[in-house]
C-alpha positions as CSV (number, residue, x, y, z in Angstrom):
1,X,110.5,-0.2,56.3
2,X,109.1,-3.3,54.5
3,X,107.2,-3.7,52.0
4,X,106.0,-7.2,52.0
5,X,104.7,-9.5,54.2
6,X,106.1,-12.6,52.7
7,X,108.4,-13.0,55.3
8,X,105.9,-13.1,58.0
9,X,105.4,-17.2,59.6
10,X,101.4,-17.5,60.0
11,X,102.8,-20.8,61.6
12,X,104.6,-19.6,64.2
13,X,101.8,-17.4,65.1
14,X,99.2,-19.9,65.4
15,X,101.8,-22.3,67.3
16,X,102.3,-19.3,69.8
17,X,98.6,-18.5,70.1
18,X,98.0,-22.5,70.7
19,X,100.4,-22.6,73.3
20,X,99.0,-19.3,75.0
21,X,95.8,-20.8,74.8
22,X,97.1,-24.1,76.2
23,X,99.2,-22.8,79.0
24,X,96.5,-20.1,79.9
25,X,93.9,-23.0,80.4
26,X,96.0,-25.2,82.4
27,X,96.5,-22.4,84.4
28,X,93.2,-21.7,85.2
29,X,91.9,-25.2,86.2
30,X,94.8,-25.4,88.8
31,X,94.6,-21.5,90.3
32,X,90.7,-21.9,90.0
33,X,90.2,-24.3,92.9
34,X,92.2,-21.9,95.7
35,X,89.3,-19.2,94.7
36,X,85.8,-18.4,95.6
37,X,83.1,-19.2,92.8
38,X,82.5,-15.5,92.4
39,X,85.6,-14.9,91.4
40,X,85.8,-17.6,88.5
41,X,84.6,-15.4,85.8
42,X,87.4,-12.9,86.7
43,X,90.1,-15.9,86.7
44,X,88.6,-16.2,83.1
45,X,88.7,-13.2,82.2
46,X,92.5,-13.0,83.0
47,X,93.5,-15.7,81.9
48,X,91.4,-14.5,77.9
49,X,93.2,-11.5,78.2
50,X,96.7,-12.7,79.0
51,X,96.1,-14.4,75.7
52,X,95.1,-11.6,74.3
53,X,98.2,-9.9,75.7
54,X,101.1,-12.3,75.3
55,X,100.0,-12.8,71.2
56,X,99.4,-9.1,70.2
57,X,103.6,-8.9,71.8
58,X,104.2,-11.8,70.0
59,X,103.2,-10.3,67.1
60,X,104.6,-7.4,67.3
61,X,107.7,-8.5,68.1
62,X,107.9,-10.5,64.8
63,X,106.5,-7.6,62.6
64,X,109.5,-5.8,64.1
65,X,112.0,-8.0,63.1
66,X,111.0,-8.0,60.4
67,X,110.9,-4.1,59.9
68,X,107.2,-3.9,59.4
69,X,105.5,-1.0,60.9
70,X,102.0,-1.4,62.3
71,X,100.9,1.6,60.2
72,X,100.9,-0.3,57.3
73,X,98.4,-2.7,58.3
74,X,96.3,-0.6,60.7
75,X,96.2,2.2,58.2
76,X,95.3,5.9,59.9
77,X,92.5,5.7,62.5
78,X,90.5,8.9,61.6
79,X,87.3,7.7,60.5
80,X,84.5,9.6,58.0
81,X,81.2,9.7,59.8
82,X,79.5,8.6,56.5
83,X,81.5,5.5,56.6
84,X,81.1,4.9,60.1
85,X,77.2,5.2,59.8
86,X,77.4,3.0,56.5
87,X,79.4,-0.1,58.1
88,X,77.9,-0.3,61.2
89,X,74.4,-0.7,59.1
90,X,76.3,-3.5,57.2
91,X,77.2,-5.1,60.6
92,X,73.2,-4.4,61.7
93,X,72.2,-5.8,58.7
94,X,74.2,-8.8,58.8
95,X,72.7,-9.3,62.5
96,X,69.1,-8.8,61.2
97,X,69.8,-11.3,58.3
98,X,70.9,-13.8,60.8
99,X,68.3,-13.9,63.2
100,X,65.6,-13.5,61.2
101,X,67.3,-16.7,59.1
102,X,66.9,-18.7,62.4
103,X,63.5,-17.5,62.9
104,X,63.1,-19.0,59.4
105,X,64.3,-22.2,61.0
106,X,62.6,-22.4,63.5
107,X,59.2,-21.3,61.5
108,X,59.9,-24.9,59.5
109,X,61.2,-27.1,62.4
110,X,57.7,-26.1,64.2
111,X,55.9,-27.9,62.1
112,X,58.0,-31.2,62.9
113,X,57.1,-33.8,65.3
114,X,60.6,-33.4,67.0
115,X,60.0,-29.5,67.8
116,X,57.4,-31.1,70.7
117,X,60.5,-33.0,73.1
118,X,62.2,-30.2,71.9
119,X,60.0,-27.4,73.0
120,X,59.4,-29.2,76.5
121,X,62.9,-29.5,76.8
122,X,63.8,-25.7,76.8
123,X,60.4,-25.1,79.1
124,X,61.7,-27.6,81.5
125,X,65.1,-25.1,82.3
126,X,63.9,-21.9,83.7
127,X,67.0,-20.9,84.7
128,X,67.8,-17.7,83.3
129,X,70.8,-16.7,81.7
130,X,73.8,-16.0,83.5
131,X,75.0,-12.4,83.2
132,X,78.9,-11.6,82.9
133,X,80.7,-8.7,82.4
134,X,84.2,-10.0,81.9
135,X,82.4,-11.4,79.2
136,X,81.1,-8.8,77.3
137,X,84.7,-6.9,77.8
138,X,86.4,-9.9,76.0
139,X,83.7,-10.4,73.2
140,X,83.2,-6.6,72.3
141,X,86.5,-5.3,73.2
142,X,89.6,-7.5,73.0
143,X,88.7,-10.2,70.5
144,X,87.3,-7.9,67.8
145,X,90.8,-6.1,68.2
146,X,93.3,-8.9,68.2
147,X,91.3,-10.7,65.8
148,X,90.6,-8.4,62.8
149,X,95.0,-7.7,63.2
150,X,95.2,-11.1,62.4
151,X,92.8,-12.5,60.0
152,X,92.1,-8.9,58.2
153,X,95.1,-7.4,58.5
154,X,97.7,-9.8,58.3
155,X,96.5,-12.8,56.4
156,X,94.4,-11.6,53.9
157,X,97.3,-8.6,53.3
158,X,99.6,-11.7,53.1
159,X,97.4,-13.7,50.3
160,X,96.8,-10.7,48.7
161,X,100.8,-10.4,47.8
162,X,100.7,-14.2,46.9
163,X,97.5,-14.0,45.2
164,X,94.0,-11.7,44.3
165,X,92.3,-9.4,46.8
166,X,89.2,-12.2,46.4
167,X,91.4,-15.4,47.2
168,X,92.5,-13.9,50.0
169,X,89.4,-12.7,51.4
170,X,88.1,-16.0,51.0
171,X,90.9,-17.9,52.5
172,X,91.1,-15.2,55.6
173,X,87.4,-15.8,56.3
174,X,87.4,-19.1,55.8
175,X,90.4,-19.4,58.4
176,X,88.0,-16.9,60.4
177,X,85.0,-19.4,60.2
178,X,86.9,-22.4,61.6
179,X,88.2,-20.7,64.7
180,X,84.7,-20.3,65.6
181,X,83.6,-23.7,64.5
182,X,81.8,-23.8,67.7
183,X,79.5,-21.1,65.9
184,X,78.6,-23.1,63.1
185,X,81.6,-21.6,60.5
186,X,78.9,-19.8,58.1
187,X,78.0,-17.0,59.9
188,X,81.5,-16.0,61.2
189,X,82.7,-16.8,57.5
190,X,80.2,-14.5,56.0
191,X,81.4,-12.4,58.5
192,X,85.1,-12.6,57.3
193,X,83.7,-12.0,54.1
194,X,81.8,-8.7,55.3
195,X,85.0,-7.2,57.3
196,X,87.3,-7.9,54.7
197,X,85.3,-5.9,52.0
198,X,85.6,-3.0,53.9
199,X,89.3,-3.6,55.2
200,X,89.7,-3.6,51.1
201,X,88.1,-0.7,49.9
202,X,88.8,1.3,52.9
203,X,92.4,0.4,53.6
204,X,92.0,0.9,57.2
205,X,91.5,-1.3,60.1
206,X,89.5,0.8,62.5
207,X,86.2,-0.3,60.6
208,X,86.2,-4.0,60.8
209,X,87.1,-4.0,63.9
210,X,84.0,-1.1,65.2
211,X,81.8,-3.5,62.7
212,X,83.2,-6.8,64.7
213,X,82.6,-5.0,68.4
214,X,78.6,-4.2,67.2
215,X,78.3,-7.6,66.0
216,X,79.8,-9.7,69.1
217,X,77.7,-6.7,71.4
218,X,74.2,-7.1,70.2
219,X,74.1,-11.3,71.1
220,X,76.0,-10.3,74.6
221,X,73.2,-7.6,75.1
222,X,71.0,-9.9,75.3
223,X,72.1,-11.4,78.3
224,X,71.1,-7.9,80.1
225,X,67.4,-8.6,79.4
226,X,65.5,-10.0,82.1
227,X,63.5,-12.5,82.0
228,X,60.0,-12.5,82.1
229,X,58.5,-13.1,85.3
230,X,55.4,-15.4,84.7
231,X,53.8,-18.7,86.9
232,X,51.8,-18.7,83.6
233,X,52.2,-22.6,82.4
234,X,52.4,-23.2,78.5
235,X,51.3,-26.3,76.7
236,X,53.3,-27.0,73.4
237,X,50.1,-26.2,71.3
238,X,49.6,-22.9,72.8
239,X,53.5,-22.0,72.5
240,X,53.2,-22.9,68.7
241,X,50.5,-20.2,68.5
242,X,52.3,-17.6,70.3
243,X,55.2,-18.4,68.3
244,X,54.1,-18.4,64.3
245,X,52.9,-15.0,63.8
246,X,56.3,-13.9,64.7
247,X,58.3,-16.6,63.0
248,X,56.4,-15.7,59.9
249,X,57.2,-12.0,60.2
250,X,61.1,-12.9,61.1
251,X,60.7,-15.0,57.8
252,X,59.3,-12.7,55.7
253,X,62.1,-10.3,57.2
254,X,64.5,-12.7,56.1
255,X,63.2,-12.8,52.5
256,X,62.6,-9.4,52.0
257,X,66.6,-8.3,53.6
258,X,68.4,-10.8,52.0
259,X,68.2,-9.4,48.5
260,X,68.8,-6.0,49.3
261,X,71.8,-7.1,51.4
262,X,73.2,-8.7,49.0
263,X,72.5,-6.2,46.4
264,X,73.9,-3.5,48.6
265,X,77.1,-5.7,49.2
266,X,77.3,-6.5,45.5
267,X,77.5,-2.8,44.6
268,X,80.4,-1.7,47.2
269,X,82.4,-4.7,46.4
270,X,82.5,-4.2,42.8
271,X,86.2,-4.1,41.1
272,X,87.4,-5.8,44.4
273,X,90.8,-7.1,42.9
274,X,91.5,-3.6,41.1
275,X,91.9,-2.4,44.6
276,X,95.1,-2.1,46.5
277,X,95.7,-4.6,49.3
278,X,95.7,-2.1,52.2
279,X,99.1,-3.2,52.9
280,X,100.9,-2.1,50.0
281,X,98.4,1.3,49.8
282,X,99.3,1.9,53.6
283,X,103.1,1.6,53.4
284,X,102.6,3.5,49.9
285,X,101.2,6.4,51.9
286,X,103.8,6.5,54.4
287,X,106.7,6.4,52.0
């Protein structure tokens, strides 16, 4: 078995996962057209999985080569109730920091003259929001999976050897962020930040990735709420009414969690580079 992952190319598995992505989308814009609109989220679906699929072999097929077992990054998969109940609060409180935050936003933009086009804008569609459950399967299930084995488990395990336990988070979440630049980078990098922590100081996988699948499945959720059914007609006035009280209790939400949070995150991340990478601990423990 080995012990290091210096041998592992993070090059040749992003070029692999850009040219699953690639094929799999060309793929799907020429099957597509020979299919039924109601059956285009499926096609979707597919063709996100297959990518899911055809990297995770990838992967593994490299790993192999290069005699590294998938123990030693997954760690066991047993997990402590106390834990459980303690991470999936970090990933609730990371959610409740984040959209209170944009409450906080919105609370200031509000009070600029832009928020009016703005406002009538968003009143104008009343479409309401599409609901997909090939969706939600990708989002809570396979990304959170394939995702934390990459950026948790194999590239901040790599910078770890190279480096500290804290360069390497930072790098891995970083790396995290910009895949998801279409989510603005911050919140998936403090993300990264959050799931690597607990990757750290517990050594095992399983609790990144639960903390991942709760937050990709609370935003998703939401798509299961209906709408309001209302002929009621709102002017922009009236709509900042409704709106303030709650933006001011989302802001003052905000304030209040935010020190606590990070408080809270301060104290369990304490000593972080005195820790073992999980790697090394991992293939330790099985030695």
């Amino acid at each position: 078995m080995n012990d290091s992952l210096h041998t592992v190319s993070l090059i040749k598995i992003a070029l692999y996962s850009a040219f699953a992505f690639v094929l799999s989308v060309i793929t799907v814009v020429f099957i597509t057209p020979f299919f039924p609109e109601s059956a285009h989220d499926f096609l979707r679906f597919l063709a996100e999985a297959g990518i899911v699929v055809a990297v995770s072999l990838f992967i593994f097929r490299h790993l192999s080569k290069r005699g590294i077992s998938l123990r030693s990054i997954v760690g066991e998969t047993s997990v402590s109730k106390k834990l459980l109940v303690f991470t999936s609060s970090l990933s609730i409180g990371k959610l409740i920091l984040y959209f209170s935050f944009m409450g906080l936003g919105l609370r200031i933009f509000i009070t600029l003259p832009e928020f009016s086009s703005f406002a009538l804008s968003v009143m104008e569609d009343t479409s309401p929001p599409e609901f997909n459950r090939w969706l939600i399967i990708n989002t809570v299930v396979l990304a959170p999976v394939i995702e934390e084995f990459i950026f948790r488990g194999i590239i901040l395990n790599k910078w770890a050897e190279k480096s500290s336990n804290t360069r390497a988070l930072i790098i891995s979440s970083l790396l995290f962020g910009l895949l998801h630049i279409g989510s603005f980078i911050i919140p998936q990098f403090i993300g990264g930040l959050l799931y690597g922590i607990v990757y750290i100081k517990t050594k095992k996988l399983i609790y990144p990735i639960l903390m991942h699948s709760i937050s990709n499945l609370v935003p998703v959720s939401m798509m299961l709420i209906p709408a309001p059914e209302s002929n009621e007609v709102f002017s922009v006035p009236q709509l900042i009414a409704e709106l303030t009280p709650v933006l001011n209790i989302t802001s003052l939400v905000f304030i209040i969690a935010l020190p606590v949070f990070l408080f809270i995150i301060y104290r369990y991340s304490r000593n972080l580079n005195d820790e073992v990478a999980p790697f090394r601990f991992n293939t330790r423990k099985a030695t």
